[in-house]
C-alpha positions, 0 to 999 in steps of 0.5 A: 214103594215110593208113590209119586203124583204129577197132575193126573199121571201117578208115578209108581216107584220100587217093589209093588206088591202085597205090602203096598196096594192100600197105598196105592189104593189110596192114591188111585182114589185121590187122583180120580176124585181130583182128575177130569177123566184121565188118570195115569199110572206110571210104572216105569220104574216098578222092580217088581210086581204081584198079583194081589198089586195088578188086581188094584190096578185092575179094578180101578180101570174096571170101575173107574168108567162109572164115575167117568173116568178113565185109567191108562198104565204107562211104561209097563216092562216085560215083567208086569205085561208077563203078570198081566197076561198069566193073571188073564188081568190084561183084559180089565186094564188099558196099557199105552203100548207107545209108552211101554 
């Protein structure tokens, strides 16, 4: 999993899965203590997806409005959409359906 930052938009590339979500966490974290109000993930070139990764992605958007921010997946393919709706996780999280 390469993780790439641009401003606010982190750019997630490769396998994202169990073995990479402290990773990512951590960089959630980074872009929302840097960031005014919007963060977004990119995941457009995410191969694959797991649950245990789409629960960060979930509770960053979750959590991040107590602290005013605000998180938006980016380029989600059908794979991830699939996870998010069987994982019922498609309700915690904003995805722009223009960019997908």
């Amino acid at each position: 999993m390469d993780i790439l930052t641009d401003g606010p938009t982190l750019v997630l590339c490769g396998d994202f899965d169990a073995r990479s979500t402290s990773r990512v966490r951590s960089a959630l974290h980074e872009r929302l203590e840097e960031s005014d109000y919007e963060v977004v993930v990119d995941l457009t070139h995410v191969e694959s997806v797991d649950l245990p990764a789409l629960r960060v992605l979930a509770y960053a958007s979750h959590a991040a409005p107590r602290t005013g921010h605000h998180v938006t997946l980016r380029g989600c393919g059908p794979q991830v959409l699939r996870m998010l709706h069987l994982s019922r996780l498609i309700r915690f999280v904003e995805v722009d359906r223009d960019a997908a």
